[in-house]
C-alpha positions as a printed Julia matrix, in Angstrom:
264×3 Matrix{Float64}:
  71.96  125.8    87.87
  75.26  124.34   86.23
  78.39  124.92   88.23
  75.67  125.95   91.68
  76.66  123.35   94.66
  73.61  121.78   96.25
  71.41  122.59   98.89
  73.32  121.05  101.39
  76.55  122.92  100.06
  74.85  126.38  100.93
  73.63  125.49  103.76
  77.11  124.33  105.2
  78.68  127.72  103.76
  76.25  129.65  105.36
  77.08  127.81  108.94
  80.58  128.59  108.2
  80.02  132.49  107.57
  78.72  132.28  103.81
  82.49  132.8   102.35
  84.21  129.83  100.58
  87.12  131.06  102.49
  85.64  129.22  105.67
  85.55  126.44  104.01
  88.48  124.17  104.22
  88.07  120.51  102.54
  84.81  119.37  100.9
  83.92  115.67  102.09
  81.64  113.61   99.58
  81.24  110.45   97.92
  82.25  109.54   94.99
  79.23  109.67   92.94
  78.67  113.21   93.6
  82.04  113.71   92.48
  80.93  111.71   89.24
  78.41  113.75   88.61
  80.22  117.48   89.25
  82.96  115.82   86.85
  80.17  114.5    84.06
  78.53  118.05   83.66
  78.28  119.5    80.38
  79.98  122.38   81.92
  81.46  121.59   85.35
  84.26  124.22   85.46
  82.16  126.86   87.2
  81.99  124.33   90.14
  85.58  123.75   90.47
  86.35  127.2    90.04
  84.88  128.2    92.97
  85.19  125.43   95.35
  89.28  125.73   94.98
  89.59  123.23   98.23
  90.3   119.87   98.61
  87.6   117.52   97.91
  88.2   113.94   99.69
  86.21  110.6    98.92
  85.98  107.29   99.48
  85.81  105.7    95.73
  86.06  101.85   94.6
  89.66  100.79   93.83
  89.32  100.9    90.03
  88.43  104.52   90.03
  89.98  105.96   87.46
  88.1   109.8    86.84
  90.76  112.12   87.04
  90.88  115.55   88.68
  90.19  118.59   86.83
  92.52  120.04   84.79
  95.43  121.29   86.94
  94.31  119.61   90.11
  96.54  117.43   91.93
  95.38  113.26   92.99
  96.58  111.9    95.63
  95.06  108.5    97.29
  95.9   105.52   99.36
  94.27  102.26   99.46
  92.65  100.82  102.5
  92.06   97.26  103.17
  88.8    96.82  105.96
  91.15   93.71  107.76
  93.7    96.33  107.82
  91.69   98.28  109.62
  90.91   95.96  112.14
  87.73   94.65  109.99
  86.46   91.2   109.03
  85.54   91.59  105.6
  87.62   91.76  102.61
  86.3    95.16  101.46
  88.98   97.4   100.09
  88.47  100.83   99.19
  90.44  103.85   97.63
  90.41  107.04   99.62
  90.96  110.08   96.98
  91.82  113.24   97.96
  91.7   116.41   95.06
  94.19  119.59   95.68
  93.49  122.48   94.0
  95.92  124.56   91.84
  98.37  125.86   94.47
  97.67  123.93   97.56
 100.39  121.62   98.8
  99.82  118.02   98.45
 101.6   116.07  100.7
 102.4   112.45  100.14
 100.12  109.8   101.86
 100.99  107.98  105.02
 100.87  104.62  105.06
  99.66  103.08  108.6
 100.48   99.69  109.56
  97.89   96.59  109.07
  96.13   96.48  112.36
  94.93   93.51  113.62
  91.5    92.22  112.27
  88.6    90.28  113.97
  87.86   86.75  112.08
  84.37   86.43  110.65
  83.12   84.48  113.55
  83.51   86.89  116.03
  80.7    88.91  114.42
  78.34   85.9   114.25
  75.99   84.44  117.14
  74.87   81.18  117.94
  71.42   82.0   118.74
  70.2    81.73  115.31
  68.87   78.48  113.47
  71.06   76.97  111.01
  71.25   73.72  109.18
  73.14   71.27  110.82
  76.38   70.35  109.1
  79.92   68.47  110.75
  81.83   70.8   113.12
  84.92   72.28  111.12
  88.27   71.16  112.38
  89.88   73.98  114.29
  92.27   76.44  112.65
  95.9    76.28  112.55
  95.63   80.05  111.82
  93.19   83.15  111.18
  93.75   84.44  107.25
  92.78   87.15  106.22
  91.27   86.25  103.4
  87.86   84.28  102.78
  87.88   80.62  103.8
  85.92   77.99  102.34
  83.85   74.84  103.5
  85.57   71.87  102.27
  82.54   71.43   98.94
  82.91   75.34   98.64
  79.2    75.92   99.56
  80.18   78.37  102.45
  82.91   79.86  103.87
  84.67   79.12  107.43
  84.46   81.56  110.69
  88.6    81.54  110.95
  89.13   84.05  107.74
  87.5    86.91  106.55
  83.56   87.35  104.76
  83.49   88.22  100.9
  82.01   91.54  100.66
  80.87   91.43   97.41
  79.15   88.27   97.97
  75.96   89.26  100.61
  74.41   86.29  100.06
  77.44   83.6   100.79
  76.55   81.14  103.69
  78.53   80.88  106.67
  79.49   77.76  108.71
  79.36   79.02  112.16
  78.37   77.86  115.96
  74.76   76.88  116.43
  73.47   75.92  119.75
  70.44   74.42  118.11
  72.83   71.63  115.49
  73.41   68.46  117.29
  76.55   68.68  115.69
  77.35   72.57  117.66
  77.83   74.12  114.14
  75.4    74.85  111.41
  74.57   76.78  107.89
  72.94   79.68  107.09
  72.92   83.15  105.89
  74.16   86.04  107.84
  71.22   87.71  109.22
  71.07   91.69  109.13
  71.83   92.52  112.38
  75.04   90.44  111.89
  75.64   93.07  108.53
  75.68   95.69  110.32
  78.44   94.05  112.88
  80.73   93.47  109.57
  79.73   96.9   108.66
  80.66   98.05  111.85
  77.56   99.93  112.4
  77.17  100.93  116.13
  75.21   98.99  118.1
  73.34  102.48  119.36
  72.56  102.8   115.45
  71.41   99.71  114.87
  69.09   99.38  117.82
  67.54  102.4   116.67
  66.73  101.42  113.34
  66.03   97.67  113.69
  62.7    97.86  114.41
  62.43   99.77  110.7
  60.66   98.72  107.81
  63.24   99.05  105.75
  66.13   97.87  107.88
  66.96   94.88  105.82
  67.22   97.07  102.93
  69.45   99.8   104.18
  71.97   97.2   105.58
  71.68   95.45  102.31
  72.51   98.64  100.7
  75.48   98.94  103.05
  77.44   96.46  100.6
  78.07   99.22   98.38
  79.46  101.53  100.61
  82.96  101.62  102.79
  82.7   100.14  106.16
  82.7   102.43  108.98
  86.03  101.5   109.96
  87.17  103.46  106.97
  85.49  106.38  108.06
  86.83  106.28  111.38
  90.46  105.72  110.15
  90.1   109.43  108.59
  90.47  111.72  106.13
  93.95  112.99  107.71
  96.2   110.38  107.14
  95.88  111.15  103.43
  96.09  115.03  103.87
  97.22  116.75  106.57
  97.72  117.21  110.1
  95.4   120.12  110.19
  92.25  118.29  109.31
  92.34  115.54  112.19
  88.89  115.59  114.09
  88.33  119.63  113.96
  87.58  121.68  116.67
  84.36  122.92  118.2
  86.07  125.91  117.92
  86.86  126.48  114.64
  90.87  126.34  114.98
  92.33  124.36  112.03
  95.85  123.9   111.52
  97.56  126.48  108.67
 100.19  124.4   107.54
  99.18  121.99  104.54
 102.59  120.54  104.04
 102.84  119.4   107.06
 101.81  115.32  106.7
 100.8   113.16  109.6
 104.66  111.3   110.46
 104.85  107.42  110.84
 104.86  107.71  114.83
 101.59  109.77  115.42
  99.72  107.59  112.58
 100.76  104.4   114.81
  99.79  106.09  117.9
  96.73  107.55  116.2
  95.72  103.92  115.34
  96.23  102.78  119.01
  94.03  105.42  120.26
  90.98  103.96  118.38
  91.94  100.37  119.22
């Protein structure tokens, strides 16, 4: 019924005691927020679930909060984040009427893996002239001198699934070759564990889920997480239950760089 949360919504509440008050951030994408915000009547929803609500949305987002909610967000760049693609992504946090909203911290660009450290040379690829070796590592996309493909050294075009790649081939006389990027080499861009993948690859429909992982954020932007846009209280949880009661409090420069280091 209009302004109900979904199944998985009760269920979580119930885990969490069955009072809203357990809950402390809601943690969706952005096309469920769409489609709370594009109800004929979608002020019973936010009425009741006065938390934040945090998202991962495309860059040009531009759905506003309801009315006397407070945006905050922070753009993410995957090579920022250590990545090799040039993915970018806008990470949205919604306060609710009342609730602090702390300003977003900012981390440093990490550094990021080139494109051809997620490629093999195992795979069979049409021979072409080795490229001449690079004066430096861009992070941005790189292409073949006739434009056909783009170069190992910089960074893969996300949008662009299909692009060919000149990379190492041990079966070119030349050492290098052509092709596309196969699926398990997706997943590696899309820094999908290799326990995940080598659970699924034997699937069906494992070309088609990491296909569909083009339209999603890499999982380097999960990782990176949801706390360096709100607050120190939400880092990682606790099996416990203890959470942090202190809102305004923001994540400071020197814990964010440590933070980083700590995934690295």
């Amino acid at each position: 019924s209009e302004g109900t949360p979904p199944n998985w919504w009760r269920k979580g509440s119930a885990c969490m005691g069955g009072s809203n008050k357990s809950v402390v951030a809601v943690f969706l994408d952005y096309k469920g927020v769409f489609t709370f915000a594009s109800r004929g009547d979608p002020g019973q929803y936010w009425a009741r679930w006065t938390v934040p609500h945090v998202f991962f949305a495309p860059v040009s987002w531009s759905i506003g909060p309801p009315r006397g909610w407070e945006a905050r967000s922070l753009v993410l760049s995957h090579d920022e984040l250590g990545g090799s693609t040039t993915a970018s992504w806008s990470l949205v946090a919604w306060y609710p009427p009342g609730h602090d909203s702390p300003p977003p911290v900012q981390c440093p660009p990490q550094p990021h893996a080139p494109l051809s450290t997620r490629l093999g040379d195992g795979e069979w690829a049409a021979p072409c002239p080795p490229p001449l070796p690079p004066a430096s590592y861009p992070r941005s996309v790189v292409h073949s001198e006739d434009g056909g493909a783009v170069l190992g050294c910089g960074l893969f075009p996300h949008d662009r699934l299909d692009q060919p790649v000149e990379c190492a081939c041990r079966f070119s006389p030349t050492g290098f070759g052509r092709r596309a990027v196969t699926p398990l080499e997706m997943a590696a861009l899309w820094d999908v564990s290799i326990l995940v993948t080598d659970r699924i690859s034997a699937m069906t429909t494992f070309r088609g889920l990491i296909r569909a992982l083009g339209a999603t954020p890499p999982a380097k932007f999960l990782q990176f997480g949801a706390d360096r846009l709100i607050t120190g209280g939400f880092r990682g949880g606790s099996s416990e239950g203890l959470v942090v009661d202190r809102p305004s409090i923001a994540v400071d420069s020197e814990e964010c760089v440590r933070g980083q280091g700590e995934r690295g």
